[in-house]
NUBA-98323 format. One record per residue (C-alpha): x, y, z. Coordinates in pm, whole numbers, padded with zeros to 5 digits, always signed. Each point is the difference from the previous one (the first is absolute). Example, Ala and Ser with C-alpha at 12.3 -4.5 7.8 and 13.67 -1.06 7.14 Angstrom:
BEGIN
+01230-00450+00780/+00137+00344-00066/
END
This chain:
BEGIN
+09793+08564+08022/-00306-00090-00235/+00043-00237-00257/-00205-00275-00187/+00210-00256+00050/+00274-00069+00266/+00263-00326+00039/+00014-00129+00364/+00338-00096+00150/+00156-00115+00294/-00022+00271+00265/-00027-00170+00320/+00161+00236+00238/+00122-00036+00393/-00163+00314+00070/-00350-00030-00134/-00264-00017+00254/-00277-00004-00305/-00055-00179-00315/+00179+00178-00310/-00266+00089-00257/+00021-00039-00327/-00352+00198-00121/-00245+00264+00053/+00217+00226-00116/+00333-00066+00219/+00307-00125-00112/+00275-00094+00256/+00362+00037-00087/+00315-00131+00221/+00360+00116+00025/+00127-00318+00159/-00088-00229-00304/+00050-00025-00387/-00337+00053-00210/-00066-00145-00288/-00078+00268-00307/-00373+00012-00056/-00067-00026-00348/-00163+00351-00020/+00155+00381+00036/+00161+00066+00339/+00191+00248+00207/+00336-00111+00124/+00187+00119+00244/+00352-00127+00156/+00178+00040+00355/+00342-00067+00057/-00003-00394-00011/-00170-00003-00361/-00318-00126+00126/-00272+00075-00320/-00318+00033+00067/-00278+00077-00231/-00298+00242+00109/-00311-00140-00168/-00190+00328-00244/-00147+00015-00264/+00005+00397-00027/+00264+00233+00084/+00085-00076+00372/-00123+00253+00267/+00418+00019+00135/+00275-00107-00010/+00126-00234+00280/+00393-00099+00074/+00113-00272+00281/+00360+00065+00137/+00187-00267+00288/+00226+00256+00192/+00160-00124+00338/-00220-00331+00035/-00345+00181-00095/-00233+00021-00280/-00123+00340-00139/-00255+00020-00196/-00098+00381-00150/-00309+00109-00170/-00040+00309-00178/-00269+00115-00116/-00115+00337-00185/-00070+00338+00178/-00345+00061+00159/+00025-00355+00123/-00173-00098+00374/+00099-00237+00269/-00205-00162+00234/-00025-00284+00211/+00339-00156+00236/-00259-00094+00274/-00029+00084+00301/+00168+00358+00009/-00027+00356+00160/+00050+00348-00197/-00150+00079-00311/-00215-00093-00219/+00193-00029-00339/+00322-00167+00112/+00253+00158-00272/+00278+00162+00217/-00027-00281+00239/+00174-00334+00090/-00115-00265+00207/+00166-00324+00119/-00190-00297+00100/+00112-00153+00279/-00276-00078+00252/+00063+00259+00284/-00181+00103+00393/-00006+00368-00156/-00180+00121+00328/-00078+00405-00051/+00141-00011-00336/-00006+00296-00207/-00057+00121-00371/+00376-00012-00060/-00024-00417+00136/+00151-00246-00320/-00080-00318+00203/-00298-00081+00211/-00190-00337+00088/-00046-00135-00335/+00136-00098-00291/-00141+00101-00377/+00252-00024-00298/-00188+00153-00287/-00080+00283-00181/-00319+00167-00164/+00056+00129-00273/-00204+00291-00143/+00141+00116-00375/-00091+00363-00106/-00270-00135-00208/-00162-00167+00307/+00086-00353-00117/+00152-00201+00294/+00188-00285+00071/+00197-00159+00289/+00305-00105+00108/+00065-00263+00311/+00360-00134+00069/-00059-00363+00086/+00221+00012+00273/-00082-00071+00407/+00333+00158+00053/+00134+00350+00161/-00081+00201-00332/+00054+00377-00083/-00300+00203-00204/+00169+00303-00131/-00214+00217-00143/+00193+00339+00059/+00031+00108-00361/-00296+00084-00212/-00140-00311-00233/+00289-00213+00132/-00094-00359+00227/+00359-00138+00145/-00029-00293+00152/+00288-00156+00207/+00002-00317+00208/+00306-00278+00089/-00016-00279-00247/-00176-00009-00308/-00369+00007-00014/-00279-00038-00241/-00187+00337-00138/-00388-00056-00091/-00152+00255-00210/-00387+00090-00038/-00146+00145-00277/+00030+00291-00118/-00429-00018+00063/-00195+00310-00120/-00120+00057+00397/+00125-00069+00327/-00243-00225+00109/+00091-00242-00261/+00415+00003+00097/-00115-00091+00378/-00294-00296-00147/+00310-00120-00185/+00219-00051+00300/-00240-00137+00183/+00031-00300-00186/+00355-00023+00123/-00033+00079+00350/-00374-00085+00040/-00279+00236+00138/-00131+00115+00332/-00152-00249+00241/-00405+00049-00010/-00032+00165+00355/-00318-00075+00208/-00220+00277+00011/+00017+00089+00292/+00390+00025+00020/-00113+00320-00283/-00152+00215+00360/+00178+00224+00226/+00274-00179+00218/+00099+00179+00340/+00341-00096+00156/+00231+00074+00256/+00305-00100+00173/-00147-00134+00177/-00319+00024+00156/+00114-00190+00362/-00269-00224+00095/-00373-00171-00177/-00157+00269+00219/+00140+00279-00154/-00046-00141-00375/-00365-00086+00120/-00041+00367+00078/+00185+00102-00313/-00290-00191-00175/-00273+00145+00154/+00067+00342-00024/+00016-00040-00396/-00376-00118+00102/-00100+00254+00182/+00105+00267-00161/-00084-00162-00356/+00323+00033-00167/-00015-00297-00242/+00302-00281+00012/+00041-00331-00041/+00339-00097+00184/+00204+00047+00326/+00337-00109-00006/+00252-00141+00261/+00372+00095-00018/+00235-00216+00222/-00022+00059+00370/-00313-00224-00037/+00264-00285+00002/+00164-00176+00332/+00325+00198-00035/+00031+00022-00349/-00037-00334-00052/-00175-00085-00334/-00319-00220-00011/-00054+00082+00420/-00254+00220+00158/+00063+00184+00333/-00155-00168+00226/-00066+00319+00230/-00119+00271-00267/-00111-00300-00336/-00146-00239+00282/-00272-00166-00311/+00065+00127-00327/-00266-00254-00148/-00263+00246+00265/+00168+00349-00106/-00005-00096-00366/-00390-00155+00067/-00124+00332+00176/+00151+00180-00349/-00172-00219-00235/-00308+00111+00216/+00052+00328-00072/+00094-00005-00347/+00373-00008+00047/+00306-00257-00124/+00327-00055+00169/+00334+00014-00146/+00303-00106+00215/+00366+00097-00113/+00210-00295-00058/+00436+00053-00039/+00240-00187-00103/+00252+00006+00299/-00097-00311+00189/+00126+00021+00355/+00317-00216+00101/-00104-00155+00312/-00018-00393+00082/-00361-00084+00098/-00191+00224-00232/-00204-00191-00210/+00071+00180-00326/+00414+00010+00047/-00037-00356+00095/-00191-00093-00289/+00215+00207-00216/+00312-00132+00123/-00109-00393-00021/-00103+00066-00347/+00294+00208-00106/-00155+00259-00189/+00269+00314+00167/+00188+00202-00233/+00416-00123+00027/+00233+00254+00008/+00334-00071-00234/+00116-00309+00317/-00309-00194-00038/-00164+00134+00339/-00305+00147+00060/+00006+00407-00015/-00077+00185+00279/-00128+00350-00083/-00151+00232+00273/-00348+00148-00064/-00251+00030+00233/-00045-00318+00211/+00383+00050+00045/+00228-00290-00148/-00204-00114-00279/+00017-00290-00309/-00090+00058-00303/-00192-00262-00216/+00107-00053-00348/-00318+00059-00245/+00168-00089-00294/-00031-00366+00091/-00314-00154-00087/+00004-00228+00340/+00055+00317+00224/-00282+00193-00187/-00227-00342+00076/+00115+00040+00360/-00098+00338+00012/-00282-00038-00144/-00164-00252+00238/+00116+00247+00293/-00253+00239-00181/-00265-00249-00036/+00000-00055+00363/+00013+00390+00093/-00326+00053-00259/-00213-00202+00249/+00081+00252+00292/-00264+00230-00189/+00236+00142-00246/-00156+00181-00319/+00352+00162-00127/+00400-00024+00058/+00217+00293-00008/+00363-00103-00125/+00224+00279+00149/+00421+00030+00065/+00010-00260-00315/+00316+00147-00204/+00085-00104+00219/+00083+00269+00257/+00255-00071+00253/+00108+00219+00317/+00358+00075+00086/+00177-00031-00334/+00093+00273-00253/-00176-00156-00271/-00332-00028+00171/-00016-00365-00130/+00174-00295-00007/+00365-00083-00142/-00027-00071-00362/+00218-00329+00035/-00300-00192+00146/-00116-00285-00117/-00302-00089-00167/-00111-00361-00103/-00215+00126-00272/-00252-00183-00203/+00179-00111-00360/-00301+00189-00198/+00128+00311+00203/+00327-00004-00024/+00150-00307+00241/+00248+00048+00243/+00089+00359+00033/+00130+00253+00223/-00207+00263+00161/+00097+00261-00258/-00203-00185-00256/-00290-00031+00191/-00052+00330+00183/-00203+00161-00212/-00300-00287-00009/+00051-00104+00418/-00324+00210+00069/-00149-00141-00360/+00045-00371+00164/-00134+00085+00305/-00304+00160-00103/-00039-00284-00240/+00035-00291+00293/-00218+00250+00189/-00293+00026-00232/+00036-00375-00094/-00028-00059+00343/-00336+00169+00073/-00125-00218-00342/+00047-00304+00184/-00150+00146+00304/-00365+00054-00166/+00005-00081-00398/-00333+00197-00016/+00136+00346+00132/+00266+00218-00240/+00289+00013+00218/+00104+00419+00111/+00351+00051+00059/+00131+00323+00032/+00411+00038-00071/+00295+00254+00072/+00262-00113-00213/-00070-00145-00386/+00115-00060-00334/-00186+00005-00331/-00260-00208-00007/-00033-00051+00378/-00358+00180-00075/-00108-00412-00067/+00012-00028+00400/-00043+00339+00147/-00099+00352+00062/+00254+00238+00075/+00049+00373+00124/+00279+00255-00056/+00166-00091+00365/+00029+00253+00290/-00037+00318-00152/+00048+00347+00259/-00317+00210+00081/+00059+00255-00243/-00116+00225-00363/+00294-00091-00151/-00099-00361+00043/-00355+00031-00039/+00072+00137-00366/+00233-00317-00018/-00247-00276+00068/-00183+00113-00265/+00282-00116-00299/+00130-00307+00260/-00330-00121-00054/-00021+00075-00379/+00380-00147-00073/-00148-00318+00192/-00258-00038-00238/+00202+00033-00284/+00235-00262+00103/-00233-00263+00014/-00110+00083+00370/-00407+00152+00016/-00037-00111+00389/+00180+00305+00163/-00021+00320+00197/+00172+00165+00284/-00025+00004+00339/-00271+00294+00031/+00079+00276+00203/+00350-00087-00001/+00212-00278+00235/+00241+00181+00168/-00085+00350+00178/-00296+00181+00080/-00266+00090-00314/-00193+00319+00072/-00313+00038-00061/-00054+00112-00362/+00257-00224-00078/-00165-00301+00139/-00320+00108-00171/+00179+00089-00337/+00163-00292+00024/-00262-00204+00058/-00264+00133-00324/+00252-00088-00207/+00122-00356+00205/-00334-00098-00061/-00027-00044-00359/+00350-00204-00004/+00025-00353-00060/+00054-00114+00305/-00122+00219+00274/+00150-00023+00362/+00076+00290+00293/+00315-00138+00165/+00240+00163+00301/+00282-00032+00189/+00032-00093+00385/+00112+00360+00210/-00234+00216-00268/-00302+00123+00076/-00345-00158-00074/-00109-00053-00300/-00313-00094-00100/-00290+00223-00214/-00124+00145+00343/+00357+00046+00117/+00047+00347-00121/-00342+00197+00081/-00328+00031-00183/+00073+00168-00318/+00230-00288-00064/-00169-00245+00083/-00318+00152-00205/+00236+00004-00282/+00115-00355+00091/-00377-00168-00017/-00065+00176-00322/+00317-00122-00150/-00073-00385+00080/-00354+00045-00065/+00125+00065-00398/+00209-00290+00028/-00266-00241+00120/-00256+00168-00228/+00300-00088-00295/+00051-00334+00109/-00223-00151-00299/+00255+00169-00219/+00319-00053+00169/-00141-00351-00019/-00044-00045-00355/+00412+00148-00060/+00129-00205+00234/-00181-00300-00195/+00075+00155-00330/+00409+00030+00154/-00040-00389+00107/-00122-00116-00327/+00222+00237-00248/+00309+00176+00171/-00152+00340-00043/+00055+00243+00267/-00216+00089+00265/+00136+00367+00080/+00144+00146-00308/+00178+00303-00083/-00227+00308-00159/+00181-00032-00339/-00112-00343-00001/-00350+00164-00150/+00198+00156-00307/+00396-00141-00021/+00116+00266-00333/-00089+00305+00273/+00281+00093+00119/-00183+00211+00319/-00103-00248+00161/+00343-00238+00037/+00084+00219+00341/-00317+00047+00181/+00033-00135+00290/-00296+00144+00181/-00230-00209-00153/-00060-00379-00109/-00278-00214-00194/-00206-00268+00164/-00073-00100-00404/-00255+00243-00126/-00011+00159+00351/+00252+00295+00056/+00116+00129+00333/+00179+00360+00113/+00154+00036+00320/+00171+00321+00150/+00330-00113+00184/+00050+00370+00075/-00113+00067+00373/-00128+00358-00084/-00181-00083-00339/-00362-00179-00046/-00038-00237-00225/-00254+00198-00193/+00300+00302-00003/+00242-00218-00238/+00052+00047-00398/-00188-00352-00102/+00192-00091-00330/-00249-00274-00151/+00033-00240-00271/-00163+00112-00327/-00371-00076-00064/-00274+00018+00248/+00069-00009+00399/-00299+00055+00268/+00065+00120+00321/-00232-00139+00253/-00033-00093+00399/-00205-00159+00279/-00151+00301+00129/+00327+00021+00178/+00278+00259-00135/+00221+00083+00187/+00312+00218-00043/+00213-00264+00174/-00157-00305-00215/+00084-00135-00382/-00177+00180-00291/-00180-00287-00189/-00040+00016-00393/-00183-00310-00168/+00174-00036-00391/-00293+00051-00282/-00145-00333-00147/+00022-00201+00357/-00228-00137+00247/+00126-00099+00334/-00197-00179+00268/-00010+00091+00345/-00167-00125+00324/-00212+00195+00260/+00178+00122+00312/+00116-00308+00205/+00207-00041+00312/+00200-00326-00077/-00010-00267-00317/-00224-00229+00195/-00297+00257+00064/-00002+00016-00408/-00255-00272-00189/-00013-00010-00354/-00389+00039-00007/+00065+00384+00092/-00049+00268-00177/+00281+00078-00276/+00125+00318-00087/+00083+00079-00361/+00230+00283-00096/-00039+00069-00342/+00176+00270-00228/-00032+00051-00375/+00284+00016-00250/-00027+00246-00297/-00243-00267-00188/-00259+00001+00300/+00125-00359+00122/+00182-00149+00305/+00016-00392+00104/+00189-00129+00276/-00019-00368+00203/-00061-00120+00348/+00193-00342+00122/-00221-00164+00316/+00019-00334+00159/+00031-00120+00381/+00258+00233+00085/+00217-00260+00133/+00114-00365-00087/+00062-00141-00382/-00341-00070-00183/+00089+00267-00242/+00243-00215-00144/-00273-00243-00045/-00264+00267-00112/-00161+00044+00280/+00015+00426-00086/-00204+00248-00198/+00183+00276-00182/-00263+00248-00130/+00076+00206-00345/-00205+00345+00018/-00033+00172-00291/-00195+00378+00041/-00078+00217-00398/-00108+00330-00080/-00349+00027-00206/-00088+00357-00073/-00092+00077+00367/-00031-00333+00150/+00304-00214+00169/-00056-00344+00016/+00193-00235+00258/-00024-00368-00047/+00189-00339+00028/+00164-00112-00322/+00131-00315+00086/+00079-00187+00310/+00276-00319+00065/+00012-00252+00330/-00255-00219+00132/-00162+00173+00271/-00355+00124-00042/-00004+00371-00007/-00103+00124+00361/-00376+00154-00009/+00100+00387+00119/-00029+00370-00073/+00203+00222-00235/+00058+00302+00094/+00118+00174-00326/+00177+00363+00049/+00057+00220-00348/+00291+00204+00016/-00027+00347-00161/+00285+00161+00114/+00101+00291+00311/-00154-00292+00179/-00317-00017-00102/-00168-00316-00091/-00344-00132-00070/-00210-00301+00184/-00173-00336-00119/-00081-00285+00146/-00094-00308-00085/+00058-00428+00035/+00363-00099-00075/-00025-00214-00358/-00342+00225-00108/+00054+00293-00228/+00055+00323+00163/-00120+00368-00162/+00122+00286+00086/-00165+00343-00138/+00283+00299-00102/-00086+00309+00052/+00039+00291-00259/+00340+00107-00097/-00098+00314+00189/-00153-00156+00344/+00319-00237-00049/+00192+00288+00032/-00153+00191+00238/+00046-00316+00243/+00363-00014-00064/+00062+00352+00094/-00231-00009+00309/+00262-00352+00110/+00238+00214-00051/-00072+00284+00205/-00121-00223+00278/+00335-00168-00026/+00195+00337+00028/-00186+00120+00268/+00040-00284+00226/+00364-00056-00057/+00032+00364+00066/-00187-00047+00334/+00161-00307+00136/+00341+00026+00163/+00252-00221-00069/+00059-00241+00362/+00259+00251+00185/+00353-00097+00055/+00044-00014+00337/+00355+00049+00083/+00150-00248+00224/+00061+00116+00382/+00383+00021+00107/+00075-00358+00192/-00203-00245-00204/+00162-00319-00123/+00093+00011-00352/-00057+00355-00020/+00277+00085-00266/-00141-00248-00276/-00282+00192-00099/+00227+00307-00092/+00212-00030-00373/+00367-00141+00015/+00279+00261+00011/+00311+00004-00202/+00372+00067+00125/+00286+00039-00151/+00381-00096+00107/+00270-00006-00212/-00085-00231-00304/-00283-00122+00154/-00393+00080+00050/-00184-00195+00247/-00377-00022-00041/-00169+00005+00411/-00264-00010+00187/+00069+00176+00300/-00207-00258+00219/+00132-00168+00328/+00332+00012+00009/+00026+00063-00418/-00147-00246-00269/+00269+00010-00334/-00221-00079-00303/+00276+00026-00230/+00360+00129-00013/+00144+00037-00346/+00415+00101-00113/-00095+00298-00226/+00352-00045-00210/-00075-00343-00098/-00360-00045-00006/-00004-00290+00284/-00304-00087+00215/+00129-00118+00320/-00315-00082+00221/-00283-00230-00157/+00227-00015-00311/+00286-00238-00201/+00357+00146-00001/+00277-00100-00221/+00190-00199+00203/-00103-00352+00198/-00409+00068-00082/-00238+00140+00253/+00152+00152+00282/-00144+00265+00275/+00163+00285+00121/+00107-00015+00355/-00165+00189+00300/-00308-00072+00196/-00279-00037-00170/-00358+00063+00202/-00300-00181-00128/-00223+00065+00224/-00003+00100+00347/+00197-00282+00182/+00094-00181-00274/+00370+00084-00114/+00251-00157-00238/+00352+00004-00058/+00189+00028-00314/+00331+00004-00102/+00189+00038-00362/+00132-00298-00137/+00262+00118-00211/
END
């Protein structure tokens, strides 16, 4: 809570994994410990053992919070006032708005999850808060622990977790934006990504051999789709074996990853934590003489099964095992790498009910995180750790390159070391419409770097939903086309030429944005603010625009999507923010591609069509979208420097401040002020007027020289607007959305691109895919409200229902209840 004063006192907590904060509007308060009385008004509340804790306000408080102990847990309950929002718990599928939902964080290999799915790969414990009258605050439960979210009932948080646990509160702030610029100075902000890690990434598992990613390349080249990445999943190891190269199908990476760079492409190599048991193999070797394995509960190394077979584990809590690691990854850089992928890290295990290890493990933690502890402590931040040894690992390999790591699993605050994406997703709408608030909840849990796996992992995409997925893929964060081995391809040209028309348009926006994704991502690095945001993010108090979830803001930029296979994007009901919004395109509408509305009083750069980062020089000509508030202004900054390395941190940057004003019937664009040390690079501006329906108006002149432009009459103005408009309608009208080809009887995967089917038995409804053999995506006990699959039950934790369970062709796993 706000205050102008607060009293610091002894906190330190087991299960912190960040520094408690004691300002910018936070105040932290802790069940497991006395607190002083702060010698100003207060909130108290009591739980069972008498614990008194005072809320820090200095107006009337926003709820009322009570803690409880019942059966060796801590529950802490918020209420707050009707009308109230949630957002936020991280990394989660379904809606939007989260009241009526409860989520559990407990790291989780959630493959084909669904919208009903309480635990997937990572771990978020905190709440946005959005009050009726659009102030916000958050709350975070300082705990790395198995920990229940239960927001079920309307403007009630319930947070429940074994031991006792610190709460943090932020704000209340009177936007958003401010709550998440206030947590970021507990959990820190996004890594500053190279550029080039901001193009389009195109994966598979697993493209099978350097000739087949070097033809994968070229074809992006030939048929001038831009991108900036191929990726290699993990049959490009020696059996599995992490740190190796096949010697057959990866002969010379250092020549694949050479014959890339040539061609405008990076490498990124997937890394996992399951090392292979086997004497004679460098890295288990290593491992072993160093003793860096997690112990199981007798003080031996555990033995989990992934895909190597047997497998070790090392322990990333420990600061000499994350050094040890870390050298491993310097080596590996100098085979040509550009990126590591961090996959399996919950880390998943084969063969056991609980999809990970046991939680009596042992961990030899470092003191600042906690010490000795089992592996119930430390699930939750395993893929944290390893993305952190990962990332420090690639620092040591080349101190003037930012390090890219991509990872599966997370907790908050991993976004200091890596990316991440919503994990593998099934080639359907439903999920489609899904990604969209994934990617959005992300953001506003500290995480900007994310998006899905485009076109969806498992199953077969059609064709409009490739395309449709890919117009809006590309204006996420974090932009990557991923699929699973047995599917069909697919890559832009994968799905005939409508799509991949559709496709090259789509990327060619994102490239022509990357000036502006640019600037937010340094703006998220510098700040905490989001990079993605919700729509209501333009205007908190309206109460429309909390569950929209068709649409998102790239700051002043606004984006609609249609997630419905039969509707055009230009065919939806665009609720916008109030004040002035101006629809405008490339010369490239589309049904099947985003709707683009630039806010009134901004200016956002943008950068001529490009195929990758590295054909882009800063002496080219520069686009500037401009669109007038009410008053006739807009203004709006640019952040350059070398794309790569650190000499912003030393200066070595220009960000540009454009300012463009009104004057009776003559717009002027100029620079108002300018910070960095770099010379400002002698190019063209390109200045484009919006007017509305699309319409726009033309100057040019030299970027840092005052720019004119001449407006029309009111009338001619007008008259412009309307002819846009009719253009627009006309061509929408004319263009087809890409068809949806229906999948032919016999293909692999077939099923996956159809909607789940419910069934009913007894007390219980099983959500299904009917795919090979049956895919169960969730299976709840109507009477009591239980989620069995992908879920916590009452009794003994996480548990699976038993059966078979396919996922994916020739890939099976057995479960079996516990209790």
């Amino acid at each position: 809570m706000t205050g102008d004063s607060l009293e610091t006192v002894d906190m330190a907590s087991k299960d912190m994994i960040f520094k408690p904060i004691l300002e910018h509007g936070v105040f932290r308060f802790d069940c497991s410990v006395v607190h002083r009385k702060a010698a100003f008004p207060s909130v108290s509340f009591k739980n069972s053992k008498d614990w008194e804790v005072p809320i820090v306000s200095h107006d009337v408080p926003a709820y009322i919070p009570t803690c409880d102990c019942l059966q060796d847990q801590q529950v802490v309950t918020f209420e707050f006032s009707p009308g109230t929002s949630f957002y936020g718990t991280g990394e989660v599928s379904g809606q939007l708005e989260r009241t009526g939902k409860r989520v559990f964080t407990w790291n989780t290999d959630a493959w084909g999850y669904g919208s009903g799915t309480t635990s997937l790969y990572q771990s978020h414990p905190w709440v946005l808060v959005v009050l009726p009258t659009g102030e916000t605050l958050g709350v975070l439960a300082d705990t790395t622990r198995k920990c229940e979210i239960d927001l079920r009932n309307e403007g009630i948080i319930r947070i429940i977790s074994p031991t006792s646990y610190p709460i943090i509160t932020f704000g209340p702030f009177s936007s958003p934006t401010a709550v998440l610029e206030s947590l970021s100075h507990a959990i820190g902000t996004v890594f500053m990504p190279p550029k080039w890690a901001l193009g389009y990434h195109q994966c598979r598992w697993s493209y099978m051999s350097d000739k087949r990613v070097a033809e994968i390349a070229q074809t992006f080249r030939d048929k001038k789709i831009p991108s900036d990445v191929i990726w290699m999943d993990i049959d490009y190891m020696d059996g599995f074996r992490c740190f190796t190269f096949d010697k057959e199908r990866f002969p010379d990476p250092n020549a694949l990853a050479k014959d890339l760079h040539n061609n405008g492409f990076k490498a990124i190599w997937m890394l996992d934590p399951g090392i292979k048991q086997e004497e004679g193999y460098y890295v288990y070797d290593s491992g072993s003489k160093n003793d860096v394995w997690i112990s199981r509960a007798d003080g031996k190394p555990f033995i989990g099964e992934v895909w190597p077979g047997p497998c070790v584990f090392p322990d990333y809590t420990n600061s000499k095992t994350r050094s040890w690691w870390a050298n491993l990854v310097k080596e590996f850089v100098s085979n040509g790498v550009d990126g590591i992928w961090n996959d399996m890290n919950e880390p998943a295990v084969f063969k056991v009910v609980t999809k990970t290890m046991p939680e009596n493990n042992i961990h030899r933690g470092d003191d600042d995180l906690g010490g000795v502890q089992n592996h119930s402590h430390y699930h939750n931040v395993y893929g944290m750790l390893m993305a952190r040894s990962t990332y420090e690992g690639m620092e040591l390999a080349d101190k003037n390159k930012r390090p890219f790591v991509l990872t599966r699993a997370g907790f908050i605050g991993s976004q200091r070391y890596a990316a991440t994406w919503t994990g593998d997703n099934l080639s359907n709408w439903e999920h489609l419409h899904m990604s969209i608030s994934m990617v959005l909840q992300l953001g506003l849990s500290g995480q900007p770097l994310s998006g899905p796996d485009i076109g969806g992992f498992a199953g077969n995409a059609t064709p409009r939903l490739f395309g449709r997925w890919m117009g809006v893929g590309a204006m996420f964060p974090f932009c990557r086309g991923h699929s699973e081995a047995g599917t069909d391809d697919h890559e832009p040209w994968s799905f005939g030429e409508e799509c991949e028309e559709v496709c090259r348009a789509a990327l060619k926006r994102r490239y022509q944005l990357l000036p502006h994704f640019y600037t937010l991502f340094y703006i998220a690095h510098t700040t905490g603010a989001p990079v993605a945001a919700p729509i209501f993010f333009a205007d908190p108090k309206d109460s429309r625009l909390r569950t929209v979830e068709n649409g998102f803001l790239l700051g002043p930029l606004l984006i609609y999507a249609s997630t419905l296979s039969s509707q055009g994007s230009h065919e939806l009901q665009h609720i916008l923010p109030r004040g002035i919004w101006l629809r405008f395109d490339f010369e490239d509408s589309h049904p099947d591609l985003p709707t683009l509305y630039l806010q009134g009083g901004s200016i956002i750069s943008l950068a001529p069509p490009h195929l990758h980062v590295g054909e882009f020089s800063l002496s080219d000509d520069l686009i500037l979208l401009v669109s007038l508030d009410e008053n006739g202004k807009a203004k709006g900054l640019l952040f350059e420097d070398d794309g790569d390395g650190y000499g912003y941190t030393k200066g070595r940057f220009l960000v540009t401040h454009y300012i463009a004003e009104r004057h009776s019937s003559t717009v002027t664009v100029k620079v108002s002020k300018t910070e960095g040390d770099w010379q400002r690079p002698k190019r063209r501006i390109h200045v484009q007027l919006l007017l509305g329906g699309g319409a726009m108006l033309d100057a040019w002149g030299m970027d840092g020289e005052i720019i004119h432009i001449k407006v029309p009459s009111e009338s001619e103005v007008s008259e412009l607007i309307s002819t846009s408009n009719e253009r627009f309608k006309l061509h929408m009208e004319n263009t087809k959305l890409i068809p949806e080809k229906e999948v032919l009887p016999g293909q692999k995967g077939m099923e996956l691109s159809k909607e789940p089917i419910e069934l009913n038995s007894g007390d219980w409804k099983l959500n299904i895919v009917p795919w090979i053999g049956g895919r169960i995506l969730s299976m709840r006990h109507v009477p009591s409200g239980i989620q069995w699959l992908h879920s916590r039950i009452d009794i003994n934790g996480y548990e699976e229902y038993s059966g078979t369970e396919y996922r994916s062709a020739g890939c099976t796993e057995e479960y079996n209840v516990i209790e």
